[in-house]
N, C-alpha and C positions, 0 to 999 in steps of 0.2 A: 504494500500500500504506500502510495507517495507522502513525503510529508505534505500535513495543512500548517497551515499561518494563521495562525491565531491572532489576532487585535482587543488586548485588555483596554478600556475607557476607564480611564479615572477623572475627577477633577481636581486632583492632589499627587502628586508620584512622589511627595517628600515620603521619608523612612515614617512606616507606621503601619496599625494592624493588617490593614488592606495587604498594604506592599508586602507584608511580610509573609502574608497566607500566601504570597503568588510564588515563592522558592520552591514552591513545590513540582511546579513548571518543569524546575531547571532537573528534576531528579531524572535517569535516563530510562526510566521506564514512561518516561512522557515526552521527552526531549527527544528521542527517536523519532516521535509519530509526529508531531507539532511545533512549530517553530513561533516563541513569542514575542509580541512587543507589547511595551506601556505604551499606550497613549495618552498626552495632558490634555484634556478638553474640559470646554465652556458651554457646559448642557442648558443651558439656560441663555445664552444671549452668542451663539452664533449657526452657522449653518451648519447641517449633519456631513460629514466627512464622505466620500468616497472612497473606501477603502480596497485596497488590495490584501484579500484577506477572506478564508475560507469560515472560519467564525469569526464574531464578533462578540464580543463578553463584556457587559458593562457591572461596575462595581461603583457607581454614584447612585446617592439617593434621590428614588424621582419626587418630583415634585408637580405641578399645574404649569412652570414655567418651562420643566424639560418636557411636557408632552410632545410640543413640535417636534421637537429635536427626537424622541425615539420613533414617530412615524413617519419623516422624513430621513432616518437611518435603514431602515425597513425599505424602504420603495428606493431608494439610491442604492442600497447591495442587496437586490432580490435574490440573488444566487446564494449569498452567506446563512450563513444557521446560526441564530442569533441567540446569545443565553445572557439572562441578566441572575447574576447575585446577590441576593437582597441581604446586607449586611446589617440593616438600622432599623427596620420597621417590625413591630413587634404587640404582641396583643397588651402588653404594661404598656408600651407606647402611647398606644390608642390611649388607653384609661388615660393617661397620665397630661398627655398634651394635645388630644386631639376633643376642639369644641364643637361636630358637626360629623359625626362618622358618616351621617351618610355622603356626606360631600368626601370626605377621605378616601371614604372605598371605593367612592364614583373614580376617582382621581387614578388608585391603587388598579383598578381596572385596564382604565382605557392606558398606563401604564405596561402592565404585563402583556395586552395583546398584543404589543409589538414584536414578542419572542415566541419564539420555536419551544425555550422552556425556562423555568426560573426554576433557581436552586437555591433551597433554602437551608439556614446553618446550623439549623440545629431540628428534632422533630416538634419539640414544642412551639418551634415559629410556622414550621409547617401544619400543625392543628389550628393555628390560626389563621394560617390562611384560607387552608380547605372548608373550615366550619364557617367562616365570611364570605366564603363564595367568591376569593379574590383572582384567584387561578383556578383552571381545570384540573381536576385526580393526574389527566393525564398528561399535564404539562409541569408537574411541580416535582421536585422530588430533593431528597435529602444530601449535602454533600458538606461538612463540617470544616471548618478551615484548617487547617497543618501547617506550619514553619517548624524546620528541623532543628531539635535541643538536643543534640546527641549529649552536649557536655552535662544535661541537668540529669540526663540517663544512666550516668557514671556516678550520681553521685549517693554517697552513704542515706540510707533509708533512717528518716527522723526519728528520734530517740529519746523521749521523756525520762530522765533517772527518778525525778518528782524529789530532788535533793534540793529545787531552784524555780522558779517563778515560771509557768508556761510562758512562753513567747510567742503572741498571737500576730502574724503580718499579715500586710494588705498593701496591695501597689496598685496604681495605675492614673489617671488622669485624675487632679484635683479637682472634680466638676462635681453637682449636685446629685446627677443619673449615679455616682459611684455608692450612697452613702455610708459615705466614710466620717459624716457628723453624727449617724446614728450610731457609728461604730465608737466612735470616741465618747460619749454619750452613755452606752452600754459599758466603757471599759470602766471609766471614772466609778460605776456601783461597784469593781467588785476590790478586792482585797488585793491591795500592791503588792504586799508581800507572796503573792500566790498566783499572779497573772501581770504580764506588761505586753503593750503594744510597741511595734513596730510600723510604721507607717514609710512607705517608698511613693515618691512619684512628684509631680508638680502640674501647678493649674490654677484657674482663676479662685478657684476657693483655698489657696494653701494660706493667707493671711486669717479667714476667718475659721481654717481649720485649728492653726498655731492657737491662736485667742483661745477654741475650746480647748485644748489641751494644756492651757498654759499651766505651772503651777502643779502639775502631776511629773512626780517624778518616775514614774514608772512607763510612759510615753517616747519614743523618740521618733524624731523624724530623718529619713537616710536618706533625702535627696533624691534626685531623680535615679530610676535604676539603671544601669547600664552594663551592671554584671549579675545578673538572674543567680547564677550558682551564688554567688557570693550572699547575695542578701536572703534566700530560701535556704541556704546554709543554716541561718539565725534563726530559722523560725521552726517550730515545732507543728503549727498548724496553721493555716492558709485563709482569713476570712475574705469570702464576696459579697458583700450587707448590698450590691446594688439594686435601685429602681426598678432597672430596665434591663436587658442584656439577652440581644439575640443571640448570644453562644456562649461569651467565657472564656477569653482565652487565657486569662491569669489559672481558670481552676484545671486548663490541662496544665500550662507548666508545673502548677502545683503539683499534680500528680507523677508526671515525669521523675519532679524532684523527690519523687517517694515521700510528699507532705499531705496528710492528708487535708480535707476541708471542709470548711463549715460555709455554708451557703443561701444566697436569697430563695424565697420560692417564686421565681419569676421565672418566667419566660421559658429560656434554652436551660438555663441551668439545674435546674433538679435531677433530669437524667445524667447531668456528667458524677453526682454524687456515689448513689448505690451503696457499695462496702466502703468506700473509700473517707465518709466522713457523716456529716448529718447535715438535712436541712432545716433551714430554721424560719419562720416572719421576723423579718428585718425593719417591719414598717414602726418596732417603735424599739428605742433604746431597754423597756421594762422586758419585753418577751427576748430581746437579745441577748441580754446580760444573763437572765436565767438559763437562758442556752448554753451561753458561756461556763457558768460557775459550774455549770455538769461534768465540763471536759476532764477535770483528776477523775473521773470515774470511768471514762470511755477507754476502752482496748486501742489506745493511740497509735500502739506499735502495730497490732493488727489493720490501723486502719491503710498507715502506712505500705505498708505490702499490699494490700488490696489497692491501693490508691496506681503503684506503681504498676502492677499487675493488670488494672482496668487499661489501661492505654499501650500494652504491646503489641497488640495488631492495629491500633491506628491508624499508621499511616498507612499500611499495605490497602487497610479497608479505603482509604480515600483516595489515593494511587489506582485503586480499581473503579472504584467510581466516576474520575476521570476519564478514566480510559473506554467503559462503556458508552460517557457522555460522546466522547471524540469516534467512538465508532458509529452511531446515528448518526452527527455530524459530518462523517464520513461517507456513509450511504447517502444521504440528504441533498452531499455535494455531488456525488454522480448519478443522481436520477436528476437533478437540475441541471450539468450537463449534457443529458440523454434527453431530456426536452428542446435543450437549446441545439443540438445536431440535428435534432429531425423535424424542428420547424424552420433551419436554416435549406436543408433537403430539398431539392427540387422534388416538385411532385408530377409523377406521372399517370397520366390519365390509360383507360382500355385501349386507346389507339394507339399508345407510344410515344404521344406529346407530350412536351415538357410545359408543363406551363407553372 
């Protein structure tokens, strides 16, 4: 089979979760079959691109203002097999920010018809789109993001002696969807001497996160993270208190890192749990911390091995699900050009005229 050209749309190529689920690309059980580019584009305020390019894969969030722009991408590469990733939208979403579902889902609609199929990151974003009727059964299906942690792979499976304070961490964007003010919130009830938080990451909320924390010595804040082994080193067990969250990627490194985790019941996230930790309602500081203060009691060391154990076939599993998607995508592409040969085709009439 020849290679295809793949064409990712982003409206962002800086380093970040997007970009980093696309390494997956480069692994040669895919890079054989498909050859990729980033593309920067302006879904919202220019014309849809003309591409050379047997897919086309967009990972921007649609909006009312990219509708032109996905069905003017559609009708300029009739030939391409078009998949969009829906990375942001999510049934807490809706709850949470959206004043007029029915105008969202109108929106969410005329959105997805523009593709052949949307892949969604996790099965609980997929329950919500199936049960809103936003895609078809037969256009939606499940495909988890992956960026390769071999190093967090290697690393020694976390280990409570219970001689020493649990070290509860949490990394990722300072913003409000993380809460990470409820987490700080919940830490402050329990007992310094027997639990401290770790906090990674930077964002618009790290000033009024610093304020909640201040004054708690059992709190630190380690700056942005940039060495994952290093700071999942420190921590014994991995909370995700967010709002919102179509996958989780902090709760697979987690597991990678043989840490287990304590997690929102939103969205994507619940199913990444299983043995590997508990889930918890994060909507308010009182049910969090009571979740917390259980953890000297939980099989930590067990949860760890289960934690590390749930994601050994990972990647192979999402490395194939690519590769299914790229072989529809591959048919797709020669029976479009097996249309395009035989209405190029002279046609001849019972007399032997061409016409």
């Amino acid at each position: 089979m020849r290679q295809l050209a793949a064409a990712h749309l982003l409206e962002d190529v800086s380093f970040g979760g997007v970009v980093k689920s696309l390494s997956i690309f480069d692994r040669p059980e895919l890079a054989t079959r498909i050859r990729n580019e980033m593309i920067e584009v302006n879904p919202a305020g220019v014309r849809a691109p003309r591409l050379d390019a047997d897919i086309i894969i967009t990972h921007f969030t649609p909006r009312w203002r990219t509708l032109p722009f996905l069905h003017a991408l559609r009708l300029r590469n009739r030939k391409a097999f078009l998949v969009h990733v829906e990375h942001s939208y999510t049934r807490a979403f809706e709850e949470l920010h959206v004043d007029s579902v029915r105008r969202f889902r109108a929106m969410l609609r005329g959105s997805y018809a523009a593709f052949d199929e949307v892949v969604a990151v996790s099965h609980g974003q997929a329950d919500w789109l199936r049960v809103a009727r936003l895609v078809p059964h037969e256009k939606l299906l499940v495909i988890p993001p992956w960026s390769d942690h071999g190093d967090l792979r290697a690393m020694p499976l976390a280990c409570h002696s219970g001689n020493r304070p649990i070290v509860i961490g949490a990394y990722g964007r300072f913003d409000a969807i993380k809460g990470f003010d409820v987490l700080i919130d919940a830490v402050r009830r329990l007992d310094p001497t027997r639990f401290s938080l770790l906090l990674g990451g930077f964002g618009p909320e790290e000033d009024e996160l610093k304020h909640r924390a201040s004054l708690m010595p059992n709190m630190e804040f380690a700056g942005k993270v940039t060495n994952h082994r290093d700071f999942l080193g420190r921590c014994d067990i991995v909370a995700i208190p967010s709002r919102r969250e179509a996958f989780g990627q902090v709760a697979m490194e987690a597991k990678l890192a043989g840490r287990p985790i304590i997690a929102a019941q939103v969205d994507g996230l619940p199913e990444q749990v299983g043995k590997a930790g508990i889930t918890v309602d994060c909507s308010s500081a009182e049910t969090l911390a009571a979740a917390l203060a259980q953890l000297p009691k939980l099989p930590l060391d067990k949860m760890a091995e289960a934690a590390r154990a749930s994601v050994a076939d990972a990647e192979i599993t999402r490395l194939l699900a690519w590769q299914r998607l790229f072989g529809r995508a591959a048919r797709y592409c020669r029976a479009s050009q097996s249309v395009e040969a035989r209405a190029a085709a002279p046609i001849r009439t019972s007399a032997g005229q061409i016409r």
